[in-house]
C-alpha positions in Angstrom: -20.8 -4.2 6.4 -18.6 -3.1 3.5 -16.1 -0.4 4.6 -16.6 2.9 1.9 -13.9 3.6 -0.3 -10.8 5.5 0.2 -9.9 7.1 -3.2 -6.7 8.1 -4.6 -7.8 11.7 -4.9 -11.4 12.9 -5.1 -12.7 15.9 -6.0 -13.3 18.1 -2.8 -15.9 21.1 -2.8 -14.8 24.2 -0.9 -18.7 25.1 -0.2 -19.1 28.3 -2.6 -18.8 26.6 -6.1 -23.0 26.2 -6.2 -23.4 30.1 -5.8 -20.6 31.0 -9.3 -23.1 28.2 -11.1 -26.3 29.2 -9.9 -25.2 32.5 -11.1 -24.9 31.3 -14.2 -28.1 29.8 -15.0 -29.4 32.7 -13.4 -28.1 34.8 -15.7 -28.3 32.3 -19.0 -24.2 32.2 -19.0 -24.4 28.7 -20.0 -22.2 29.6 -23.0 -18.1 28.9 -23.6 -17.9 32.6 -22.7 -18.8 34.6 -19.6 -18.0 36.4 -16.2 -16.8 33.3 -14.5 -14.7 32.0 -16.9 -13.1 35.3 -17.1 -13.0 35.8 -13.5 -11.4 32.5 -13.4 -8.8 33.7 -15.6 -8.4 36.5 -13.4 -8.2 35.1 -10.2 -6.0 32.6 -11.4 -3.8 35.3 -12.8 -3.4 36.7 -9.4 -2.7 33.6 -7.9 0.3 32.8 -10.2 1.9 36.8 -9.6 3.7 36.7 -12.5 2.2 39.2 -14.9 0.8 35.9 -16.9 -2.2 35.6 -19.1 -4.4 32.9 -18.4 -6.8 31.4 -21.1 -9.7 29.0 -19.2 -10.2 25.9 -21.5 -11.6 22.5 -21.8 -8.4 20.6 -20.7 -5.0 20.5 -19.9 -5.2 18.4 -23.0 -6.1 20.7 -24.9 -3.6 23.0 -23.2 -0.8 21.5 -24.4 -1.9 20.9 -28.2 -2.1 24.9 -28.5 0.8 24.8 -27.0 2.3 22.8 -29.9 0.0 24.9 -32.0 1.6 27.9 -31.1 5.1 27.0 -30.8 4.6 26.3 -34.6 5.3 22.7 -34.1 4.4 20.5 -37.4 4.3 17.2 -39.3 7.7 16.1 -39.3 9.1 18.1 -36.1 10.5 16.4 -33.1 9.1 17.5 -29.8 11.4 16.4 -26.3 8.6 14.6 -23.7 9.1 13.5 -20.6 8.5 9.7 -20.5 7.3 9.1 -17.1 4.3 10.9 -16.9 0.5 10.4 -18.4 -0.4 9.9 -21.8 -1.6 13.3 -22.4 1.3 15.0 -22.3 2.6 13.2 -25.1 -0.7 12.5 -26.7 -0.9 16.0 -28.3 2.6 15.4 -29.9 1.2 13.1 -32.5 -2.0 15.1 -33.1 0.2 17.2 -35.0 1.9 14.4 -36.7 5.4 15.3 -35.0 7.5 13.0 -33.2 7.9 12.1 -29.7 11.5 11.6 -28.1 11.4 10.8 -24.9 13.7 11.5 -21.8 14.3 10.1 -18.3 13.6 11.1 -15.0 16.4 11.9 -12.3 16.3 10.7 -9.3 15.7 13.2 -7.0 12.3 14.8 -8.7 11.3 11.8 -10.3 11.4 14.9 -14.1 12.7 15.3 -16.7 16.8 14.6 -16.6 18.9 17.4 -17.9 21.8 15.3 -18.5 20.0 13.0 -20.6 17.9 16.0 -22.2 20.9 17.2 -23.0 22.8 14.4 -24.9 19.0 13.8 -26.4 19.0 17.4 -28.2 22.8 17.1 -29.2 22.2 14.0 -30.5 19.0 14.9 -32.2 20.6 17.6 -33.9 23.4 15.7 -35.3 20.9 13.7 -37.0 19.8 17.3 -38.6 16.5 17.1 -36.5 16.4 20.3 -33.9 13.9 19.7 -31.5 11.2 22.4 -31.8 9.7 22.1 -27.9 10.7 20.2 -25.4 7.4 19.6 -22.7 8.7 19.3 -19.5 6.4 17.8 -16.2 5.9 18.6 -12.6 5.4 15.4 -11.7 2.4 14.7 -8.8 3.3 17.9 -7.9 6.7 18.3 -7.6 8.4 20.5 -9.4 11.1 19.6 -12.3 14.6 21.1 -11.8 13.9 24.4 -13.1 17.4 26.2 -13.3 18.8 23.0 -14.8 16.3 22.6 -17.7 15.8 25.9 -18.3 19.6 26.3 -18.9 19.5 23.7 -21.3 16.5 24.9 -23.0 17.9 28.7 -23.7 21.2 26.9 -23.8 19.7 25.4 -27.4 17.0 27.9 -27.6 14.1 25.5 -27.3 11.1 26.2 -26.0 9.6 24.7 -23.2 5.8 24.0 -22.5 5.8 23.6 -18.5 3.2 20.5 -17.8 1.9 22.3 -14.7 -1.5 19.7 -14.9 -0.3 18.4 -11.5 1.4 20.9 -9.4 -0.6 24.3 -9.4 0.4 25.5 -5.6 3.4 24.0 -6.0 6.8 26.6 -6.6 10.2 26.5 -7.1 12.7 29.3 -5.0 9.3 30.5 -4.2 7.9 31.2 -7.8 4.5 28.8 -9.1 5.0 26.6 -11.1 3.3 26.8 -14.5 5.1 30.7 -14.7 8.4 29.0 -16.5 8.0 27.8 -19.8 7.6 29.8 -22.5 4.0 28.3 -22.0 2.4 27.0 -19.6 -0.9 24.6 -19.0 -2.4 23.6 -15.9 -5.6 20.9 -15.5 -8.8 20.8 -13.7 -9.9 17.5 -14.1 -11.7 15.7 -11.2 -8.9 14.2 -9.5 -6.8 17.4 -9.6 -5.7 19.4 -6.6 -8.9 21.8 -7.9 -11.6 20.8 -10.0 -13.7 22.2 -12.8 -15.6 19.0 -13.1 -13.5 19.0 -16.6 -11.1 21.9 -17.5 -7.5 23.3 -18.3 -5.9 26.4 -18.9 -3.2 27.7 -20.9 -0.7 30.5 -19.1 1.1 32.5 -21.6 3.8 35.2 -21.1 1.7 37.8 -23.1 -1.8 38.7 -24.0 -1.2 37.9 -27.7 -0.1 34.8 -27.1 -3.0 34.2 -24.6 -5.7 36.4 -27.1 -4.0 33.7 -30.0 -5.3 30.7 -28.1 -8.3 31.5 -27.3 -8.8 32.5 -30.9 -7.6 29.0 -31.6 -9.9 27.4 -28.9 -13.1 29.4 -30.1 -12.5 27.5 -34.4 -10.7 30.5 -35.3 -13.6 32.7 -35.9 -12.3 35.6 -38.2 -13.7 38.9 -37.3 -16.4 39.2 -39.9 -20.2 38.9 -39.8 -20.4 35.9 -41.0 -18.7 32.5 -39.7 -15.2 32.7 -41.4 -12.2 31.1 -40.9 -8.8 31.4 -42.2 -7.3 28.8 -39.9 -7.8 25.3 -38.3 -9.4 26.0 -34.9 -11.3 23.8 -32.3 -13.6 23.7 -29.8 -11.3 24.0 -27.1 -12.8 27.1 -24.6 -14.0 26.5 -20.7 -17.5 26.3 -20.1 -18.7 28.9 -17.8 -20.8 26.8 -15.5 -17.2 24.9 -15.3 -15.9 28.4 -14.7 -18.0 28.7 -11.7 -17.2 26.0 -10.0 -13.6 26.8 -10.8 -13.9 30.1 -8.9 -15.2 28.7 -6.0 -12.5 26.4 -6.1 -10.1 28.7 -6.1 -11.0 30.1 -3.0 -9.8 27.0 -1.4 -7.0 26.2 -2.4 -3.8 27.0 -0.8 -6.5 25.1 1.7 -6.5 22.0 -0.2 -2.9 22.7 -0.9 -2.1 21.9 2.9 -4.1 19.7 3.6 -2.3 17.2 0.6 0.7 18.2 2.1 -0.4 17.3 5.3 -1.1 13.6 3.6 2.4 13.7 2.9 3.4 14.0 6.3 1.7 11.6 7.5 2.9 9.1 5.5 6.5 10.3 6.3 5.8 10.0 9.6 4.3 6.3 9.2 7.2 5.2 6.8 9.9 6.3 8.9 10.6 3.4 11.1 10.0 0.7 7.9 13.4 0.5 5.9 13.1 -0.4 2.7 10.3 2.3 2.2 10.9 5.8 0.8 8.3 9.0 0.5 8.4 10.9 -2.5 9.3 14.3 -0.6 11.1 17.9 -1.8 15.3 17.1 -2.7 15.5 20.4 -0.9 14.2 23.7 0.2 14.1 25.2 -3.1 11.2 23.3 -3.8 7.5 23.2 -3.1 5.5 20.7 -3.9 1.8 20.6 -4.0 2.0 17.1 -3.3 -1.2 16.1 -5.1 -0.4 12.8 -4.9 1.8 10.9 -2.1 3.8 8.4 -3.5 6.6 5.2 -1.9 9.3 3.6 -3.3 10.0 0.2 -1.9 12.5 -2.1 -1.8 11.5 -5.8 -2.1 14.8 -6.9 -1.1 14.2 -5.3 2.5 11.1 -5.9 2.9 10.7 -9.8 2.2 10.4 -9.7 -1.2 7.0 -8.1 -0.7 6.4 -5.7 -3.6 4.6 -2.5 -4.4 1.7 -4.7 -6.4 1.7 -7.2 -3.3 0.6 -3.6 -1.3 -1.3 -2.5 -4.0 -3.6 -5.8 -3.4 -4.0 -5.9 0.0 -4.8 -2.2 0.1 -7.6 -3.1 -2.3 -8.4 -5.4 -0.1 -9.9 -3.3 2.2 -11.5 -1.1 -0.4 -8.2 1.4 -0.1 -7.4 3.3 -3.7 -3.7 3.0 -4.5 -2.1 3.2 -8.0 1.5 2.1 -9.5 3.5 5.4 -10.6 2.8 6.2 -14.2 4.0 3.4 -16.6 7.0 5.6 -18.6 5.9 6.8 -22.1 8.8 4.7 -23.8 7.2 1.1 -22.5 4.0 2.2 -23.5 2.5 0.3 -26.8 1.3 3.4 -28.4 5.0 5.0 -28.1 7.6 2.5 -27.6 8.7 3.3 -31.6 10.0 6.6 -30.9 13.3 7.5 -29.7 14.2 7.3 -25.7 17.4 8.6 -24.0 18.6 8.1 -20.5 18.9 5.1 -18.0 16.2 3.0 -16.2 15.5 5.6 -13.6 11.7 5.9 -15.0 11.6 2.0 -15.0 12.7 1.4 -11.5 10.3 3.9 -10.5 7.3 2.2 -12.3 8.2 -1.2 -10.7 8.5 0.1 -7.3 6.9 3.0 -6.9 2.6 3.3 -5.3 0.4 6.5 -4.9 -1.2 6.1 -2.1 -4.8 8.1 -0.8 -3.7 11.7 -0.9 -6.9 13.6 -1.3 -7.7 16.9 0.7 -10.8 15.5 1.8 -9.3 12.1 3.5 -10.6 12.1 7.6 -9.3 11.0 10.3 -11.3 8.1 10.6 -9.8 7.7 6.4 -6.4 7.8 8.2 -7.4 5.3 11.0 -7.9 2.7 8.4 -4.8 3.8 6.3 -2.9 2.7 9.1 -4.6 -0.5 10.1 -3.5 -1.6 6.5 -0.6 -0.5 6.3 0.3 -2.1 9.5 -1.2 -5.4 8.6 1.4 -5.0 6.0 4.3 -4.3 7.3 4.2 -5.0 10.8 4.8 -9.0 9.7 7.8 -7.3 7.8 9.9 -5.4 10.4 
């Protein structure tokens, strides 16, 4: 009999999300409009407690390209990205014909470096190109180093769209994440620490920003009688059956946000006898991560030459999820033509690193055969 898989990170109902949809249909709010994608908006405005405005849309894709939208970024401008991270951070960059340059991590939060972001936007500008946004990632939940961007950012005075897709529940010096940039988007894709089923938001600092996206998200419907428009808008607004499951979400997560965190512990635990194997964990006690995802570092040269793909296989092996780190923007076919700056921190991290099961919803017995792989693994190792 075929063991059942253990995913990387599954989607995890809380119990109530059936009643905010039923309510829905019951009500024929089956539209991009409606109490639960504004009580969604709400309750995720309370969660963040920082006088925020949160706009419910379709994707943290789409997040991010009103970002851009927004910030005023055009064909021509050069927007500052992250490179190790996924594509859709970047993707929106050249929806607006604009330019990716992309930056290494550091080592401690796997984000955005602010030496290298730093020597990026002075060298930038003495090519005569000013970066107009740099979009900055809290990586599988951890969050980038806040005071150090930022101070670069206003430093140049450069706005920053905080990536939040990964790391709602996650804080730094006890603020969420997502509160920071001059705009913020978070994601509620399936595989995120909540889900809408398919879903983002955008968190803005004011209501006209936040009123200005959704205007954008809704094809820029001019207040008339008739359908007109006076700019390019898209389809970009939340559901509200989405919204409903959204809000039942939301009543479980600082739940789901321990219980990943709990993943992480447990790997720490597991790893920490096995040199030559590190757990992505917090630098220090200014941060909180989410940890939506656990992820290792190895080291081949400790470990037999065995590497993370050698893991990666054998975990497959027994029907176990695991995933290399992102593959850094900069190697990636689509971008590799557009300007990078830094070291090989990202690189290193792409050979090396593995996400391993970290979803809210893993059981014990999950766990049991977690460790029966690993230790078929690594026992012959040590």
């Amino acid at each position: 009999m075929t063991n059942s898989k253990i995913w990387l990170s599954s989607p995890h109902m809380g119990g109530t999300e059936q009643k905010y949809v039923q309510e829905a249909f019951d009500t024929n709010w089956v539209a991009p409009l409606g109490p639960n994608v504004t009580g969604l908006e709400q309750d995720l405005e309370n969660y963040l407690n920082q006088n925020v405005f949160v706009g419910a849309l379709s994707s943290g894709t789409a997040a991010i390209h009103l970002a851009l939208v927004l910030l005023g970024v055009q064909a021509g401008d050069e927007v500052i990205c992250q490179s190790m991270t996924f594509s859709a951070s970047a993707n929106p960059i050249l929806y607006q014909g604009a330019t990716p340059v992309f930056i290494d991590s550091e080592k401690d939060t796997w984000n955005l470096s602010p030496i290298a972001l730093e020597e990026a936007i002075i060298d930038r500008m003495a090519k005569g190109k000013k970066p107009k946004a740099i979009i900055a990632v809290h990586l599988y939940g951890m969050p980038f180093n806040v005071e150090a961007i930022m101070a670069v950012a206003n430093k140049y005075e450069i706005p920053v769209i905080e990536d939040s897709a990964e790391a709602l529940g996650s804080s730094y010096k006890n603020q969420k994440s997502g509160t920071f940039g001059a705009i913020g988007i978070l994601s509620f894709n399936g595989n995120k620490i909540i889900t809408t089923s398919g879903g983002g938001a955008i968190v803005a600092k004011t209501k006209e920003i936040k009123d200005k996206a959704v205007f954008f998200a809704t094809q820029s419907r001019d207040n008339a009688p008739h359908y007109q428009h006076s700019e390019v808008g898209y389809n970009y607004r939340m559901s509200n059956i989405c919204a409903g499951i959204g809000r039942g979400q939301m009543e479980v997560l600082d739940k789901h946000v321990a219980l990943r965190r709990e993943m992480n512990q447990f790997y720490s635990d597991y790893f920490l006898a096995i040199d030559g194997v590190t757990v992505f964990s917090e630098p220090n006690a200014d941060y909180y991560s989410n940890h939506w995802l656990s992820a290792i570092v190895m080291q081949p040269k400790k470990l037999k030459g065995k590497t993370r793909e050698d893991l990666r296989l054998a975990l497959e092996q027994e029907n176990i999820e695991s995933r290399p780190l992102w593959k850094p923007m900069h190697l990636q076919p689509v971008f590799q033509q557009y300007p990078y700056y830094g070291n090989q921190v990202a690189e290193q991290l792409f050979e090396d690193g593995l996400c391993l099961p970290s979803g809210s919803n893993t059981t014990a017995a999950d766990k049991e055969r977690i460790t029966s792989a690993l230790d078929r693994f690594f026992k012959p190792l040590i």
